[in-house]
C-alpha atoms as one frame of an Amber mdcrd trajectory, in Angstrom:
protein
 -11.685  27.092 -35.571  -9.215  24.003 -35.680  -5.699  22.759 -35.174  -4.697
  20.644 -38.157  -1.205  20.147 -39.561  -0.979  21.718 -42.942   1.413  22.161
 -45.758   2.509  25.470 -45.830   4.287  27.977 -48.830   5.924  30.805 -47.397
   7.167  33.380 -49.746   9.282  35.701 -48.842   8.281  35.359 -45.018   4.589
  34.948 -45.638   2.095  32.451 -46.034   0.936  31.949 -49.435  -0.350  28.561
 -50.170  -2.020  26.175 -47.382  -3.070  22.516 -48.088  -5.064  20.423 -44.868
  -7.046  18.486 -46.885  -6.915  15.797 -49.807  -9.082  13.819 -51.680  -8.287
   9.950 -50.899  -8.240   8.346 -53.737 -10.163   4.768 -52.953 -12.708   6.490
 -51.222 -13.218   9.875 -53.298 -13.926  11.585 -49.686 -12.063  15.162 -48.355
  -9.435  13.233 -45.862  -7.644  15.847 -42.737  -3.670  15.627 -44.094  -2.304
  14.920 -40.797   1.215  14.849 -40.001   2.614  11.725 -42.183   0.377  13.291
 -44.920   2.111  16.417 -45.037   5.197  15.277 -44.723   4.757  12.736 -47.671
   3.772  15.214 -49.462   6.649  17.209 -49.339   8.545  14.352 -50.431   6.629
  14.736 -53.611   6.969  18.059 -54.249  10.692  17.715 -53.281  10.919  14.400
 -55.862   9.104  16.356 -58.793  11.667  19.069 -58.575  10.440  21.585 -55.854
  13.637  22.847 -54.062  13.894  25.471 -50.500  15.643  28.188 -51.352  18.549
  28.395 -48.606  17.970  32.042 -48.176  14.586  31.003 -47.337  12.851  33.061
 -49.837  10.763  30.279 -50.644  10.061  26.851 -48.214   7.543  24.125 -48.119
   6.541  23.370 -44.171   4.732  21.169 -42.281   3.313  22.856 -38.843   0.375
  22.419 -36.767  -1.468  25.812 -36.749  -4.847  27.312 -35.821  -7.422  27.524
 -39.050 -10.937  28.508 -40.171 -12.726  26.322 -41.538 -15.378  26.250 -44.265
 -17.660  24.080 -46.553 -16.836  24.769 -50.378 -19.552  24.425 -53.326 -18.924
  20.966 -53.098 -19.714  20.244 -49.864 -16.273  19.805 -48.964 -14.249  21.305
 -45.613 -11.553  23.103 -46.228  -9.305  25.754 -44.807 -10.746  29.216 -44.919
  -7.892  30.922 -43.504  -4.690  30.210 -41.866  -4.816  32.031 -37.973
């Protein structure tokens, strides 16, 4: 278990996409998102057309919450579950 910031989806109240993780580009290694990672990434997603629904039906966030991690096929950490 870890506390990382990640990019959550809610729908509809619940959790139902996570991002913590992204591949950096000049390196090609799994990178932690962090903070100014999530949030710049939300400015993407906002400046390719993503809008929050003001009834909150559907939201992007950034938080700092409890996960599971786990090594994928790859090799790679990633989030297992969001606790």
């Amino acid at each position: 278990m870890a506390e990382l910031f990640v990019l959550l989806l809610y729908i509809n109240g619940s959790v139902r996409e996570h991002m913590g993780y992204w591949e950096d580009p000049n390196t090609g290694s799994w990178t932690e998102l962090g903070i100014s990672g999530c949030l710049a990434m939300k400015r993407t997603l906002k400046r390719q057309g993503w809008k929050d629904l003001p009834s909150g039906q559907t939201r992007f966030s950034c938080e700092k919450r409890s996960v599971e991690l786990k090594t994928d096929s790859d090799g790679n950490i990633v989030i297992a579950k969001v606790l």
